[in-house]
C-alpha positions in Angstrom: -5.1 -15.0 -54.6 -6.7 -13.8 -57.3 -10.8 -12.3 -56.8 -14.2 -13.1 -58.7 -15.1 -10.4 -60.5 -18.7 -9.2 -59.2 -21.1 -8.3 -62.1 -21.4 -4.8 -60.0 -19.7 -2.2 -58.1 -20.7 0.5 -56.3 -19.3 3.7 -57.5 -20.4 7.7 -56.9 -24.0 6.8 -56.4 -24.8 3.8 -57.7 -24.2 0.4 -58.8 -22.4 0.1 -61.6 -21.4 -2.9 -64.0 -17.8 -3.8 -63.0 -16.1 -2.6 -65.9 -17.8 0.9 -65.7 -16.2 2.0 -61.9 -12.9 4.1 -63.7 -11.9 7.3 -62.3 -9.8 9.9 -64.6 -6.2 9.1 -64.3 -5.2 12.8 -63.3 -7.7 12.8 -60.5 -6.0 13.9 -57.3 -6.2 10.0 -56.0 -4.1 8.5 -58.7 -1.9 11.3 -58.6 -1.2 11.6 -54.9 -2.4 8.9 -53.5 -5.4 10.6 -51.8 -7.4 8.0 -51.3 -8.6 5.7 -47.9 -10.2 2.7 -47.5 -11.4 -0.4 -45.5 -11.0 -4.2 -46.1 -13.6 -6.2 -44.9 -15.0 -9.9 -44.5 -18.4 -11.5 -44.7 -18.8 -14.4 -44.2 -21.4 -17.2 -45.7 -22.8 -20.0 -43.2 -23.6 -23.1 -45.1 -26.2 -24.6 -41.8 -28.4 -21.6 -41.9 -27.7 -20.5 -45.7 -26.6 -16.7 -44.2 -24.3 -14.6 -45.1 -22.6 -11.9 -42.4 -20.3 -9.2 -42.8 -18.4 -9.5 -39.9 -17.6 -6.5 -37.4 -18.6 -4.0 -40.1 -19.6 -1.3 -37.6 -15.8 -1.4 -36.1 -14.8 -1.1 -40.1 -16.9 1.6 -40.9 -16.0 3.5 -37.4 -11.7 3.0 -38.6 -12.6 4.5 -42.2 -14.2 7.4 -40.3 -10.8 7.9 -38.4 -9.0 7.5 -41.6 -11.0 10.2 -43.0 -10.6 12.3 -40.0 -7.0 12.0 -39.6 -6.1 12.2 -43.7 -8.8 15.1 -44.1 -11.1 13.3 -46.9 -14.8 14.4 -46.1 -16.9 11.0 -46.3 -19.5 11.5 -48.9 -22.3 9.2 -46.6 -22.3 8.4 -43.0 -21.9 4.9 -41.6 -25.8 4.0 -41.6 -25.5 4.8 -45.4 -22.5 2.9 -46.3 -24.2 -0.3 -44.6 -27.3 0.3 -46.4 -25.5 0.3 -49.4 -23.4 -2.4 -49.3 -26.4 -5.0 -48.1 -28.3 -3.3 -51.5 -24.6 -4.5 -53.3 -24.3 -7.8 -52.1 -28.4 -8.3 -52.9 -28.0 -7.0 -56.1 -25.0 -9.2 -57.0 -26.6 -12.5 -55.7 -23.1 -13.3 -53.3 -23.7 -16.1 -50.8 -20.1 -17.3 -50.6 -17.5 -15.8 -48.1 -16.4 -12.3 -49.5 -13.6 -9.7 -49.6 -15.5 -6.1 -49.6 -13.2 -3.3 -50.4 -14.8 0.2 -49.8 -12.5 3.4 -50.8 -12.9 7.0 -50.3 -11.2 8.8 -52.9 -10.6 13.1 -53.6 -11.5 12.6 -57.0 -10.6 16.3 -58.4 -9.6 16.3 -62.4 -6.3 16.8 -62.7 -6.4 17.5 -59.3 -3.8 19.5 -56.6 -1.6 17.6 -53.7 -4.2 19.9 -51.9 -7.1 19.0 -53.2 -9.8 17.4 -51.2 -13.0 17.1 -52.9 -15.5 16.4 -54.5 -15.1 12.9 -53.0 -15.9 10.0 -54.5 -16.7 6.2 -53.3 -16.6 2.6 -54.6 -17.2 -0.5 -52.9 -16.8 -4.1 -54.2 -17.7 -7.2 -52.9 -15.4 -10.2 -54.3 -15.9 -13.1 -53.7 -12.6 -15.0 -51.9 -11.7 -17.8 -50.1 -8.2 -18.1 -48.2 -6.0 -15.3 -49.1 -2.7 -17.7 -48.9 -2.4 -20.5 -51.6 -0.5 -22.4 -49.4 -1.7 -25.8 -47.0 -3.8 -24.5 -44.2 -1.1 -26.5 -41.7 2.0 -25.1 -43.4 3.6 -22.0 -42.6 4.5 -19.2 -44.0 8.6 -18.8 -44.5 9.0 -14.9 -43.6 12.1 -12.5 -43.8 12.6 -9.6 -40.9 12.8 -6.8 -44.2 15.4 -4.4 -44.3 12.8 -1.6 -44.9 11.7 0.0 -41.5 8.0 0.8 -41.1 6.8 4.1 -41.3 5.7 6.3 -38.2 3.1 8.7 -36.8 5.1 11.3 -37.1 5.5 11.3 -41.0 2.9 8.3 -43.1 0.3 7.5 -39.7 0.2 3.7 -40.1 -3.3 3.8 -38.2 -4.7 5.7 -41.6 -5.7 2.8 -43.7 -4.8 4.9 -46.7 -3.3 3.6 -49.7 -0.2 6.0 -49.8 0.9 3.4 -46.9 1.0 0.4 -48.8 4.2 1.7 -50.5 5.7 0.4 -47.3 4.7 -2.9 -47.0 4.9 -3.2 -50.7 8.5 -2.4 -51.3 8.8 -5.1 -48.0 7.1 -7.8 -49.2 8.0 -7.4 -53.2 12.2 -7.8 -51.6 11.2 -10.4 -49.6 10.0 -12.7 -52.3 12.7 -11.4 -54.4 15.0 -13.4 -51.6 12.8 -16.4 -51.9 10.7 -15.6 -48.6 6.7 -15.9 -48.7 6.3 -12.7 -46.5 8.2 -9.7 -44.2 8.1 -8.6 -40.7 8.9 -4.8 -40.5 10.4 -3.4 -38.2 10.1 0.7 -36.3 13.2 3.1 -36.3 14.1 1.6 -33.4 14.5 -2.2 -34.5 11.4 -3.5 -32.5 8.6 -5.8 -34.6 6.0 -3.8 -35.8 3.8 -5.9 -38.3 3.9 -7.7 -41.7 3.2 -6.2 -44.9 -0.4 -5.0 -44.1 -1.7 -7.0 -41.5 -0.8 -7.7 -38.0 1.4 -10.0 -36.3 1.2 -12.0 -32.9 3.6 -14.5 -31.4 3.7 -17.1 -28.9 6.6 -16.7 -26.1 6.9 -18.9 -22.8 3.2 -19.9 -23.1 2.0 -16.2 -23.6 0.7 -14.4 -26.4 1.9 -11.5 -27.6 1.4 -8.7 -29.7 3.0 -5.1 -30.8 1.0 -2.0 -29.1 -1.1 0.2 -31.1 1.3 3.2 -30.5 4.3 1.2 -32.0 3.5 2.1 -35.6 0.7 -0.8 -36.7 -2.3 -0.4 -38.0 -5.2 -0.6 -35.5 -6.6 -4.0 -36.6 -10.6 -5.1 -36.3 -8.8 -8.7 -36.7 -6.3 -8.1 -33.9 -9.1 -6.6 -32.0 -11.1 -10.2 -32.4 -8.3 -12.0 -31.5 -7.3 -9.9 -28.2 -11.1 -10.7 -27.1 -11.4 -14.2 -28.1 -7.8 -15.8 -26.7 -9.0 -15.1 -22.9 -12.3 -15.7 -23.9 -12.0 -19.2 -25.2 -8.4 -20.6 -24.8 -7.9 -19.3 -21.2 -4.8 -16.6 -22.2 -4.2 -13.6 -21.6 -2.6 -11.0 -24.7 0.4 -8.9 -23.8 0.5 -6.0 -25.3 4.3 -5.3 -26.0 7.6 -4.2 -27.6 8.7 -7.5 -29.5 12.6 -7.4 -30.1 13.5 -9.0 -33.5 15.5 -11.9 -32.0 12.1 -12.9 -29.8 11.2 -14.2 -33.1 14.2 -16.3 -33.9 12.9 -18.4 -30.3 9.0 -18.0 -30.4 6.8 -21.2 -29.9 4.3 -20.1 -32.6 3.7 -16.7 -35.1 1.1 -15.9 -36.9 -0.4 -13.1 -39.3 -4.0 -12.0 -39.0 -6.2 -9.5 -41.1 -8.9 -9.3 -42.7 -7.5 -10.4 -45.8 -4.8 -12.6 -43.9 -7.4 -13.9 -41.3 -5.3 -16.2 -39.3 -1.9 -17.3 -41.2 0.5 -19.3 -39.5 4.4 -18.4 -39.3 6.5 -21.5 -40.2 9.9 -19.8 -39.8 12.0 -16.3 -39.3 15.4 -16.2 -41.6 15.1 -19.6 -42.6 14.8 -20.2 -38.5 11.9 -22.9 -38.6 9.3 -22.5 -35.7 9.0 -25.9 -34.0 8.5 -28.0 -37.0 7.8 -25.2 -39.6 3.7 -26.4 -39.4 0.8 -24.4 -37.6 1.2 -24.8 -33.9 -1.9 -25.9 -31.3 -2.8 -22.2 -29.9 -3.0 -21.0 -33.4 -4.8 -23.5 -35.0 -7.4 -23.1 -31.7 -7.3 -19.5 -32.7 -8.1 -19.7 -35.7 -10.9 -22.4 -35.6 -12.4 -19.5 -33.1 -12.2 -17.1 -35.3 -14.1 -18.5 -37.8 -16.4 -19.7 -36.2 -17.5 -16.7 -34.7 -17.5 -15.0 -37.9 -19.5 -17.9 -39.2 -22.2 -16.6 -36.4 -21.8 -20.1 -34.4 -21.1 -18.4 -31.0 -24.5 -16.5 -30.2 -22.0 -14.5 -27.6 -21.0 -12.8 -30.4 -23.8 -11.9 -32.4 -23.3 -8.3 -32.6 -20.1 -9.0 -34.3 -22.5 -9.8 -37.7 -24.9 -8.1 -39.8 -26.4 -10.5 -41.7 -27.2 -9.3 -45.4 -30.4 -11.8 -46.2 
């Protein structure tokens, strides 16, 4: 789904108009990939006219990780990147629901594999509705890929970095090639890790489950959410667990969720339809949870939002 182009950006300092945010294209980022970052939501509420980014504390604490793990110095601390995303969405006018995109990036001129500064940062607020163009009941007809997903031991898949995405790009590019919507990928050991940059939960003999952190996924703030709010509010319990690639061929339900993906349903594996290939009842349950707690109509919750206005 193609974004809205904002009429500004933040980038090194400032906000920028949108076609002004370029960076050099020897810096060390487009070079080697040096360069981390963090999808987020916000969402608008049309009763109380409000707009919340949703769980950005959690966002901001990952891209801290991230920079941690990948050794990019952050340029501002988290109090600084909120501040400065509220002043962006302000400053653009946006009160529709939004996909922010912040990036951390070693931004040396013609810069070394081992470079690591000065570092640079742009964030952009787009606004977006539903990542998938397809009906909100239909799902999504998904390939098991024949590329495995990387590890911790070589690309860390819990660095949102963008040197990662080569991964689930090279996945999901094949799968469409073969006439599939989207890709599961799988570890070196043939268990289910995730999709092509989100996560990935499943419905088995009446219980949810979901791939462990430690089995090469990316820790989700979506996944998160979800583990919370199924006991929560639908009265089940997530497993955390190795997932065997022919547990998908007889799952009840499937679904995607990110923060791009938010809740996707699964309508089949291999051309093996799920039940009737629609969204099933726990997932469309999930789902209206999910937004409605981003939406800031589950007072519970609250904490979960920072409103911008």
């Amino acid at each position: 789904m193609a974004h809205e182009r904002p009429r500004l950006i933040f980038f090194n300092d400032k906000n920028v108009p949108y076609d002004d945010a370029r960076v050099h294209v020897l810096t060390t980022a487009f070079k080697y990939a040096a360069t981390i970052y963090e999808g987020i939501r916000a969402y608008h509420n049309e009763d109380t006219n409000q707009l919340y980014v949703f769980r950005l504390k959690e966002h901001l604490e990952r891209l801290t990780h991230s920079a941690a793990i990948a050794r990019i110095p952050l340029p501002y601390s988290p109090a600084q990147l909120e501040d400065i995303l509220l002043k962006l969405i302000r400053e653009n006018e946006l009160r529709q629901d939004l996909h922010i995109r912040l990036s951390a990036y070693v931004g040396e001129d013609d810069g070394r594999l081992d470079s690591n500064g000065p570092v640079g940062l742009t964030i952009a607020a787009m606004p977006m509705g539903r990542y998938d163009a397809i009906g909100s009941s239909e799902g999504l007809k998904v390939c098991v890929s024949s590329w495995r997903r990387i590890g911790d031991e070589s690309m860390p898949p819990r660095i949102k970095t963008v040197g990662n995405y080569h991964n689930s790009r090279l996945a999901l590019l094949d799968a469409k090639a073969s006439g599939f919507q989207d890709a599961i990928l799988l570890d070196q050991r043939g268990k289910v890790t995730e999709g092509p940059g989100y996560n990935f939960f499943m419905i088995r003999n009446d219980k949810v489950l979901t791939p462990p952190v430690t089995y090469g996924i990316l820790e989700g703030v979506t996944r998160d959410t979800l583990i919370r709010l199924f006991p929560r509010f639908h009265d089940i319990e997530v497993i955390e667990r190795e997932i065997d690639r022919t547990e998908l061929y007889v799952a009840q339900e499937a679904f995607f969720c990110g923060s791009g993906k938010e809740v996707t349903p699964i309508g089949s594996f291999d051309h093996r339809p799920l039940a009737n290939g629609a969204i099933g009842p726990r997932t469309e349950a999930i789902r209206k949870t999910y937004f409605d707690v981003a939406k800031g109509r589950h007072n519970e919750f609250r904490d979960w939002l920072t409103p911008v206005y």
